[in-house]
KOLMAR-123138 format. One record per atom (N, C-alpha, C): residue in one letter; x, y, z. Coordinates in steps of 0.2 Angstrom, whole numbers, plus 2048, in hexadecimal, padded with zeros to 3 digits. Atoms other than C-alpha are relative to their C-alpha. Layout:
BEGIN
AXYZ;...
//
This chain:
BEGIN
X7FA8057FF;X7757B184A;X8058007FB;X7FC802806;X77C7AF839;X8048077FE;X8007FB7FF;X7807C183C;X807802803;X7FC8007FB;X78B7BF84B;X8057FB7FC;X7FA806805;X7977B083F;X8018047FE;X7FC7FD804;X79B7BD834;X808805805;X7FC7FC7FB;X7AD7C6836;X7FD807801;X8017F87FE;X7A87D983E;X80A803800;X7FE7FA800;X7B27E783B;X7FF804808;X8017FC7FA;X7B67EE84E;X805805801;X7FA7FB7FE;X7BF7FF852;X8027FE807;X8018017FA;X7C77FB862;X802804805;X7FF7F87FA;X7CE80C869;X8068057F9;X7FE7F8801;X7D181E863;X802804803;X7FF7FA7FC;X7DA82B864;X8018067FB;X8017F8803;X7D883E85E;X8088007FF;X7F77FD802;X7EB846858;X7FE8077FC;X7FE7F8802;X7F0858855;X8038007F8;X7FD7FF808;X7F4855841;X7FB7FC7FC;X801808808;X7F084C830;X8027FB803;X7FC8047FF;X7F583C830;X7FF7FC7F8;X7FF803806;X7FA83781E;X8017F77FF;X7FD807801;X801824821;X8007FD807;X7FD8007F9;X802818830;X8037FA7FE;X7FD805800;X80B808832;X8027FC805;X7FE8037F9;X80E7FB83F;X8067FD7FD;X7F78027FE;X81F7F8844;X8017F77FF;X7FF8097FF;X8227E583F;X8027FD807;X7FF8057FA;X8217DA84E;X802804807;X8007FB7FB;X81D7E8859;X7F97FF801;X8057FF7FE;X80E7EE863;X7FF8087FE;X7FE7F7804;X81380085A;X7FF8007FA;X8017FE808;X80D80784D;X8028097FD;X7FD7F8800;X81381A845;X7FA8037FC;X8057F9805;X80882883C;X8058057FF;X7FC7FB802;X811833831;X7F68047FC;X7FF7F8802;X80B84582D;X800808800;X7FF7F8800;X80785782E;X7FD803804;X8057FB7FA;X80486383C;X7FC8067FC;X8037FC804;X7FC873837;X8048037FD;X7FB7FC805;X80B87E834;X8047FD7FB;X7FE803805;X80E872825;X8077FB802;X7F88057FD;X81E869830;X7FE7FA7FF;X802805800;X81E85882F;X8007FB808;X8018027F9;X81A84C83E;X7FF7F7800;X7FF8087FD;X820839842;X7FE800808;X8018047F8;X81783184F;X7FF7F9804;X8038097FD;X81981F858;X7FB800805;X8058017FA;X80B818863;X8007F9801;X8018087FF;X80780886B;X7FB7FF804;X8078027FD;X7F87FF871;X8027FE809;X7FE8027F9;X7F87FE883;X7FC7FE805;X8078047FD;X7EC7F388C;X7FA8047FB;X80A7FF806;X7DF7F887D;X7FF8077FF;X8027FC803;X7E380987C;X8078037FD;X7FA7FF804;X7EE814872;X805806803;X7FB7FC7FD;X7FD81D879;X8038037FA;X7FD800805;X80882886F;X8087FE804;X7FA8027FE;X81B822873;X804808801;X7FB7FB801;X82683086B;X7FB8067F9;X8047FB809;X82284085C;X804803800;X7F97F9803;X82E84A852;X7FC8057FB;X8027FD807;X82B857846;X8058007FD;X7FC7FF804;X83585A838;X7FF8057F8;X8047FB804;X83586882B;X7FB7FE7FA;X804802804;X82A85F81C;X7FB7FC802;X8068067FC;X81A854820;X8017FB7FC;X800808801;X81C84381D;X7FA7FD7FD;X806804803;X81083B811;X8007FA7FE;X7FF80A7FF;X81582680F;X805801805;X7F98047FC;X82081C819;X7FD7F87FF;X7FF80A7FF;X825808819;X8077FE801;X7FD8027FD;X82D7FC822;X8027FB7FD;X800807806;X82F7EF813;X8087FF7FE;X7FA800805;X8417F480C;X8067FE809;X7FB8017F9;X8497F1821;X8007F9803;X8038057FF;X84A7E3828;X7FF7FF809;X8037FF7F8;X8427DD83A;X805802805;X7FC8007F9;X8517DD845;X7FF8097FF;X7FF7F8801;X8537F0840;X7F7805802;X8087FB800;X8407F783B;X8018067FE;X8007F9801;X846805833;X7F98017FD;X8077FC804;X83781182C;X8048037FA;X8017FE805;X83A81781C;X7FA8047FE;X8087FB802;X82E828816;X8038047F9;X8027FD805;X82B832808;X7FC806803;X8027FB7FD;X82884480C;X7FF8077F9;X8017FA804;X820855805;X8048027FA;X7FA7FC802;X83185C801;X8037FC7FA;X7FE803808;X83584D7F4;X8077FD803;X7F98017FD;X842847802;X7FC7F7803;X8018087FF;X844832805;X805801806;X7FE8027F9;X84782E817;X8017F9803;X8048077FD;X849820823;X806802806;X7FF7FC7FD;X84C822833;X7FE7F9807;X7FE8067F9;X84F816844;X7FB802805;X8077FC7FA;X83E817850;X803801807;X7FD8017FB;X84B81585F;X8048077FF;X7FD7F9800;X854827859;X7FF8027F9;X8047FE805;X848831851;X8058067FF;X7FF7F8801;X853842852;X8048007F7;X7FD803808;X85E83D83F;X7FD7FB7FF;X801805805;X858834832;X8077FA800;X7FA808803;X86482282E;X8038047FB;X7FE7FD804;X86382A81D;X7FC8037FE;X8027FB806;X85D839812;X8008027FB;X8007FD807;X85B83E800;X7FC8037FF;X8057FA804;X85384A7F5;X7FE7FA7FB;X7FE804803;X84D83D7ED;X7F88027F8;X8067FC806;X83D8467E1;X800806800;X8017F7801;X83A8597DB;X7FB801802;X8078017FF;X8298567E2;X7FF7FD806;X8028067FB;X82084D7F1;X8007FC7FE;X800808802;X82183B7F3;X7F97FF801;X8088027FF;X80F8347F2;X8017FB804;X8008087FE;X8148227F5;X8077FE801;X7F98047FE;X8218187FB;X7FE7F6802;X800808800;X8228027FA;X80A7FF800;X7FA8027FE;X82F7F9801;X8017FA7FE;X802808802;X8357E67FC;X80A800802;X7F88037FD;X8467DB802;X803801807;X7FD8007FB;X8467DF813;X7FD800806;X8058047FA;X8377D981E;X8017F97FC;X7FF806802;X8387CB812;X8087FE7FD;X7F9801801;X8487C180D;X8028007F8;X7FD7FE806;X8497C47F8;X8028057FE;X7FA7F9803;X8547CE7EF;X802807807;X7FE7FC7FA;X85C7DE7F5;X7FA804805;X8067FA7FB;X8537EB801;X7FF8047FB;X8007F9808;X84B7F87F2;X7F9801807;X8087FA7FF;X83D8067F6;X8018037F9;X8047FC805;X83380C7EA;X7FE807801;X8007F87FE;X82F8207EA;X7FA8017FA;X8057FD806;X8218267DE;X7FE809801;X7FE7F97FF;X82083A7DC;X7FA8057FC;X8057F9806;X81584A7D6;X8038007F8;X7FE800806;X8238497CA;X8007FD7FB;X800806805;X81F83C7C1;X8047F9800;X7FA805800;X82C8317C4;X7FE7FB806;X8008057FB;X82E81F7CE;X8077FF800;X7F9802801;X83F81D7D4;X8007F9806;X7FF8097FB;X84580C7DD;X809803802;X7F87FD7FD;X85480E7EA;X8017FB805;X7FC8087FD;X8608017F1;X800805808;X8007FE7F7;X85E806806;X8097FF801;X7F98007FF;X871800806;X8058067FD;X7FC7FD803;X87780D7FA;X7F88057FF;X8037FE802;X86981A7FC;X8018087FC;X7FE7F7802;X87282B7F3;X7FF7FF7F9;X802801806;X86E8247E3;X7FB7FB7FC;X804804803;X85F81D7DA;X8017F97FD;X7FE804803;X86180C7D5;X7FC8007F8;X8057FE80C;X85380F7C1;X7FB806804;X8067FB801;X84681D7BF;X7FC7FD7FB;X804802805;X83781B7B7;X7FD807800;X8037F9800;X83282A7AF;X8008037F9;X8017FE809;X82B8357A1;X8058037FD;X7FD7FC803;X836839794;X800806801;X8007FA801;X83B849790;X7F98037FC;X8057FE806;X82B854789;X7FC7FC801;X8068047FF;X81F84878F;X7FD803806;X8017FE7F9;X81384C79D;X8027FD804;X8018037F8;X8158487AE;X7FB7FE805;X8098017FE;X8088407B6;X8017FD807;X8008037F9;X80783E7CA;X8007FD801;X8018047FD;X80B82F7D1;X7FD7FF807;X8038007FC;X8028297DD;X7FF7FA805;X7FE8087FC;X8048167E2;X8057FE7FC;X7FD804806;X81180B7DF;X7FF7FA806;X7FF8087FC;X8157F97E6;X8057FA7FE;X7FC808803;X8217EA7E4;X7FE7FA801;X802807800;X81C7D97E1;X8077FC7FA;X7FE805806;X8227C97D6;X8087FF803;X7F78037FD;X8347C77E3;X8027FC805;X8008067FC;X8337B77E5;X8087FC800;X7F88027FC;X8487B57E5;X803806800;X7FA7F8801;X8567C07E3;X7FF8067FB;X8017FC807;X8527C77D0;X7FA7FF7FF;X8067FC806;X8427C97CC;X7FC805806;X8027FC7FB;X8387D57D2;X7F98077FC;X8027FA805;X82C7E37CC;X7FD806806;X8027FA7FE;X8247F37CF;X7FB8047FC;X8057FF803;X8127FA7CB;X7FF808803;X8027F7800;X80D80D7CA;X7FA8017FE;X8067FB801;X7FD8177CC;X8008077FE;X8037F6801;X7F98267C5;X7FC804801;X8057FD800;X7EF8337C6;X7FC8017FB;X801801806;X7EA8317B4;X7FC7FA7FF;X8048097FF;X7E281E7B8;X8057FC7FD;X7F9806803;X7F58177AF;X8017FC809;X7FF8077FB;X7F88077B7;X8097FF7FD;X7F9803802;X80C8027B3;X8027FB804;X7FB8037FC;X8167F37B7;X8058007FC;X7F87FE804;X8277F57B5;X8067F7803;X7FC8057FE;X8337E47B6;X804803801;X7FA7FF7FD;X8407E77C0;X8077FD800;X7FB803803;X84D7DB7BA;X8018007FA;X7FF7FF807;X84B7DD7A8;X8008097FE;X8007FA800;X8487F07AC;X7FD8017F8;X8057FD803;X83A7F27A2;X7F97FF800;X8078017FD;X8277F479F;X7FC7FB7FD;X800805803;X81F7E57A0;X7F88017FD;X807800803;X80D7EB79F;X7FC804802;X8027F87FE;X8027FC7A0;X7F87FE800;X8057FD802;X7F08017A1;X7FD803803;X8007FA7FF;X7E580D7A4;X7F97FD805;X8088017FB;X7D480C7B4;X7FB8077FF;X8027FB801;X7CD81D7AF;X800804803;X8027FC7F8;X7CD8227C1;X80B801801;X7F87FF7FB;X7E08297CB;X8007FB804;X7FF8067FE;X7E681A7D2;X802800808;X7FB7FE7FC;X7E881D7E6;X8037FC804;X7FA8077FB;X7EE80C7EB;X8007F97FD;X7FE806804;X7F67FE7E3;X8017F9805;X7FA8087FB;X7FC7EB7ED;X8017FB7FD;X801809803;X8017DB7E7;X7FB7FD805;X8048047FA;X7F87CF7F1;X8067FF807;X7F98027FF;X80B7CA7F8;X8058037FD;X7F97FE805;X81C7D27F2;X8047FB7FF;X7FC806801;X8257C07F5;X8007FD7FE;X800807803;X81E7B57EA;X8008027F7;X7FF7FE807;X81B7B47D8;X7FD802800;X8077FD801;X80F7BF7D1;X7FA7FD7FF;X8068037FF;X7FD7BA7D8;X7FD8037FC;X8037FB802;X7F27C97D8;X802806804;X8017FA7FA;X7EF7DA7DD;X7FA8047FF;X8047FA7FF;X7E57E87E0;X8008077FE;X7FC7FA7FF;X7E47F87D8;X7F8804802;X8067FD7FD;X7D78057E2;X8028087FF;X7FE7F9802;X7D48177DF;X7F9805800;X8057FA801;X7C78267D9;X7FA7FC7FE;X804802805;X7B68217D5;X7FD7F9804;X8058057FC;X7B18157E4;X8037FA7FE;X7FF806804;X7BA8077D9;X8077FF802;X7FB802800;X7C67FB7DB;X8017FA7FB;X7FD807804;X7D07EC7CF;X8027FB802;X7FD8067FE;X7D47DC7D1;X8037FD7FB;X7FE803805;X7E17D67C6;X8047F8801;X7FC8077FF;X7E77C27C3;X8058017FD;X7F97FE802;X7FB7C37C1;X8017F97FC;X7FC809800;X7FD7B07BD;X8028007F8;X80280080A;X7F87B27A9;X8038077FC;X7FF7FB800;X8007C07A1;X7FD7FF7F6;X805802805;X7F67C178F;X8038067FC;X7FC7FA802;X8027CA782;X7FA8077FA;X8017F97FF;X7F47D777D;X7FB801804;X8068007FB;X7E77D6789;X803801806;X7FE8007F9;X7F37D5797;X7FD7FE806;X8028077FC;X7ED7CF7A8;X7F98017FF;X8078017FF;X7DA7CB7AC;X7FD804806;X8007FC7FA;X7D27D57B8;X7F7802803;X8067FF802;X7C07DA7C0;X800806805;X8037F97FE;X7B97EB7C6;X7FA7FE806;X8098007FA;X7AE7EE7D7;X802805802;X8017F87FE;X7A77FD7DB;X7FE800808;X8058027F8;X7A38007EF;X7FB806800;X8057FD800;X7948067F3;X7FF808802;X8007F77FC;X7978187FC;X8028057FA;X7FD7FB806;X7A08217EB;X802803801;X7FB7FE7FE;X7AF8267F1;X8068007FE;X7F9804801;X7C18247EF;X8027FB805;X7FB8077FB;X7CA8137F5;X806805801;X7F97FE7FD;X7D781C7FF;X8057F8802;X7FA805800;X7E080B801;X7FE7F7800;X80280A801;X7E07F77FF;X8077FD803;X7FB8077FD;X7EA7EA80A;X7FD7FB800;X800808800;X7ED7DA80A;X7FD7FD805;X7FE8037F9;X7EA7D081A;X8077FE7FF;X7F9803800;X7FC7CA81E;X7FE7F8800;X8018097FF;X7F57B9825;X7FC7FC7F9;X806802806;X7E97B6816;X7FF8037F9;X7FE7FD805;X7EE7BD803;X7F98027FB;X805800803;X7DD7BC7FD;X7F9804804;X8057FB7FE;X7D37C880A;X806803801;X7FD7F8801;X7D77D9808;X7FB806805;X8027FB7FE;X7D07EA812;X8008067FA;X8017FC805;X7CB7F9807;X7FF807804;X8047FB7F9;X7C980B812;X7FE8057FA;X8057FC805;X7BC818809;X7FF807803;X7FF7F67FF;X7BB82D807;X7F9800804;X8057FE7FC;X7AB82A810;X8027FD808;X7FE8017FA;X7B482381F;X7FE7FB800;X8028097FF;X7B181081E;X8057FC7FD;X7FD805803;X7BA80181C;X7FC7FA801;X802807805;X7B67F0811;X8047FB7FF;X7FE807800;X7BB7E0815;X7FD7FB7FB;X802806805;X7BD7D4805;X8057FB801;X7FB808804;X7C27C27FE;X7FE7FE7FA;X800803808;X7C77BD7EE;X8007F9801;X801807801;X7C17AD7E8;X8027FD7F8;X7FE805806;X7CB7A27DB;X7FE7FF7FA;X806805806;X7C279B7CA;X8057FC803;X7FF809801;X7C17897C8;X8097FF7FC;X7FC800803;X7CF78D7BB;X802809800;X7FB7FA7FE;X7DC79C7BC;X8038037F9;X7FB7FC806;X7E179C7A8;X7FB7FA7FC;X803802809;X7D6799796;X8078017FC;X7FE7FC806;X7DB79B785;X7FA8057FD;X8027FA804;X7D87AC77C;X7FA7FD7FA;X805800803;X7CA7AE770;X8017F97F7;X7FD804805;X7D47A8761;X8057F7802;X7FD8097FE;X7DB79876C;X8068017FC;X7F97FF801;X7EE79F76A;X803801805;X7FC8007FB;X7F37A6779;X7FE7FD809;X8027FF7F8;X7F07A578D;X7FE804801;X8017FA7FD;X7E57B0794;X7FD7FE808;X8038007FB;X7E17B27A7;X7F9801800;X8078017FC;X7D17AF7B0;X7FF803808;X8037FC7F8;X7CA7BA7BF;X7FC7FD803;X8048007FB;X7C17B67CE;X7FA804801;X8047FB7FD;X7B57BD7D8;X7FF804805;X7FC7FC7F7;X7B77C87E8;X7F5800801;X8088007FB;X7A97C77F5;X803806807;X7FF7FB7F9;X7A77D5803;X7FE7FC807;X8038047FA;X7A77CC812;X7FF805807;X8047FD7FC;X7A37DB81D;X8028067FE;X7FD7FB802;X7A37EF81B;X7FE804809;X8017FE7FC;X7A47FD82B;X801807801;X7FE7FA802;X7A380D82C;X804805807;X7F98007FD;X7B1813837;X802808803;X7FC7FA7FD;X7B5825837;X7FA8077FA;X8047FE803;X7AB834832;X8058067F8;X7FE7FE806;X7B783B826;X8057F97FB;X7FD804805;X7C2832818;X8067FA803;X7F98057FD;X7CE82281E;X8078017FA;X7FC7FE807;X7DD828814;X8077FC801;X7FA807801;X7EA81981A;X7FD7FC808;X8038047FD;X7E7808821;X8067FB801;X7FB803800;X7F47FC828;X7FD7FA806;X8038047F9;X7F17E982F;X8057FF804;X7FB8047FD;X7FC7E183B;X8027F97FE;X7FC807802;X8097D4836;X7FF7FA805;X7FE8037FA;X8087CC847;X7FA7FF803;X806803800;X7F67CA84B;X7FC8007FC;X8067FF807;X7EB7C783E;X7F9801804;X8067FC801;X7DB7D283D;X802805804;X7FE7FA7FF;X7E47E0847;X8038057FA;X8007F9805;X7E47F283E;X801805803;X8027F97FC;X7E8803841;X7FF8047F8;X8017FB805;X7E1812836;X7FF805801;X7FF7F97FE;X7E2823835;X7FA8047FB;X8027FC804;X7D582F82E;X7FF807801;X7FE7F8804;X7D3842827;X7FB803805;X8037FE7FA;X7CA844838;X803802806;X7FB7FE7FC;X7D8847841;X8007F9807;X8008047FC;X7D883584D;X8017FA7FC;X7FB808804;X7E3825849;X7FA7FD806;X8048057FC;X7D881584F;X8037F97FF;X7FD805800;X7DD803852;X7F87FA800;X807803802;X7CF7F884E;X8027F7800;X7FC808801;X7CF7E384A;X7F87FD7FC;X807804800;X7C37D8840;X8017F87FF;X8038067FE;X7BB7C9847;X8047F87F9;X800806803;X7BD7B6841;X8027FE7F8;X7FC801806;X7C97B8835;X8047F87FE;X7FC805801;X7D07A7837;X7FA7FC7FD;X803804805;X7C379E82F;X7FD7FF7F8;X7FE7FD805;X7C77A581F;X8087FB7FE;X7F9804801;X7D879A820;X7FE7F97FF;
//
């Protein structure tokens, strides 16, 4: 009985597809969700689908000559729903799901594939519309959606420095007009956040493992938490509230069971404090972080503030798909609704249970 109270993890229909699929995302305050990526002869492939009495329909599919490896719908706002992607070729898109045959707009916007793309200022109402781009080449560039032919800052290695593949990025902390930030994964285990008003780094460090998926908990508020997830089965949980000038923020380590890579970590929408995790053995992990009693000590020498971490509980795991989940995306509009895509060649649409009493 005690069994059946818990939330389940259910797939709720499948469908096989003729490609990769690198990324999907539900269409804000839609029953559509998209899959970007790559057919065989290396072209790329945008495709919408929607749930249709419980099973999945494809709408429309385009190819296009590069494969598509992110997209997000973060930097647009709902009446529109542009997609914004990040493709092979090193080219920043966005593109109207109503008239797929030309992109809105195009740039060259890296010398390399885009790994990652985060969007902020345009599903939610702070500051401008910006997308974030992260690249093989090293670089993180941030670009104004109203003026996209020119980068708004780069973050990038010197000259004669290496290069080090990025691999996540994300914005958080844009809780008005001016502030704002932007945190980067490497392939290295470097963690960066970069202040985006002061246009500098506010605090670096290294996970030991390539980082392949960052989030704040929220982009619209102040800095909570986040998540950084990646190589090595593990994932981070860092407390934003305290920032502690050499120790920087507090944070705690969990490793999942299968020993794999965390191909991704979201948030819930409806609830900032359970999150999904989808794993290289084909499973996803339903957790919630839990509070301390107190959120901020004093350091050793009783001089500065330093933060205090919680705890994370796994509140269910399921194992989902026989190869890797390598993107996972909830629904803004139903809570516990999900679609995921894995290296199995078949997007699914799934839901977990008795999420509301969590609230």
């Amino acid at each position: 009985l005690r069994h059946m109270d818990k939330s389940q993890i259910i797939t709720h229909s499948t469908k096989g597809i003729a490609y990769t699929a690198y990324d999907v995302r539900w269409v804000p305050m839609s029953p559509r969700f998209v899959v970007l990526g790559q057919v065989p002869s290396g072209r790329g492939v945008l495709a919408v689908y929607q749930l249709v009495n419980g099973s999945i329909e494809q709408l429309t599919q385009i190819e296009k000559p590069h494969a598509f490896k992110c997209g997000t719908f973060q930097a647009s706002a709902v009446s529109s729903r542009y997609l914004a992607t990040g493709d092979f070729g090193g080219r920043l898109s966005m593109w109207d799901l109503n008239r797929l045959e030309q992109p809105v707009f195009s740039t060259l916007a890296h010398e390399q594939i885009i790994n990652c793309i985060d969007g902020c200022g345009g599903l939610t109402v702070n500051g401008p519309p910006e997308l974030a781009t992260g690249s093989r080449d090293g670089a993180v560039k941030i670009w104004d959606v109203r003026q996209p032919d020119k980068q708004v800052a780069t973050i990038a290695p010197a000259d004669g420095q290496p290069k080090i593949d990025c691999w996540s990025v994300a914005f958080g902390n844009s809780f008005n007009d001016e502030e704002r930030m932007i945190c980067a994964g490497y392939e290295n285990g470097d963690v960066k956040m970069f202040d985006l008003r002061a246009m500098k780094l506010l605090w670096e460090t290294n996970v030991k493992n390539g980082v392949v998926s960052i989030e704040f908990d929220r982009r619209d508020i102040k800095m909570n938490k986040m998540v950084v997830a990646g190589l090595e089965a593990k994932f981070h949980v860092y407390d934003l509230r305290t920032h502690h000038p050499t120790d920087g923020y507090t944070s705690l380590v969990e490793k999942q069971a299968d020993n794999t890579t965390v191909w991704a970590v979201r948030h819930l929408p409806q609830n900032r404090d359970i999150f999904m995790t989808s794993t290289g053995a084909g499973g996803l992990s339903l957790f919630k972080y839990n509070y301390p009693p107190s959120r901020v000590t004093k350091d050793k020498e009783g001089k500065h503030d330093i933060g205090v971490v919680g705890t994370v509980d796994k509140i269910q795991t399921a194992k989902v798909a026989e190869q890797p989940v390598g993107a996972f995306d909830w629904s803004n509009d139903k809570m516990g609704l999900f679609c995921f895509a894995g290296f199995d060649q078949a997007i699914r649409v799934g839901l977990v249970t008795k999420l509301e009493r969590f609230n």
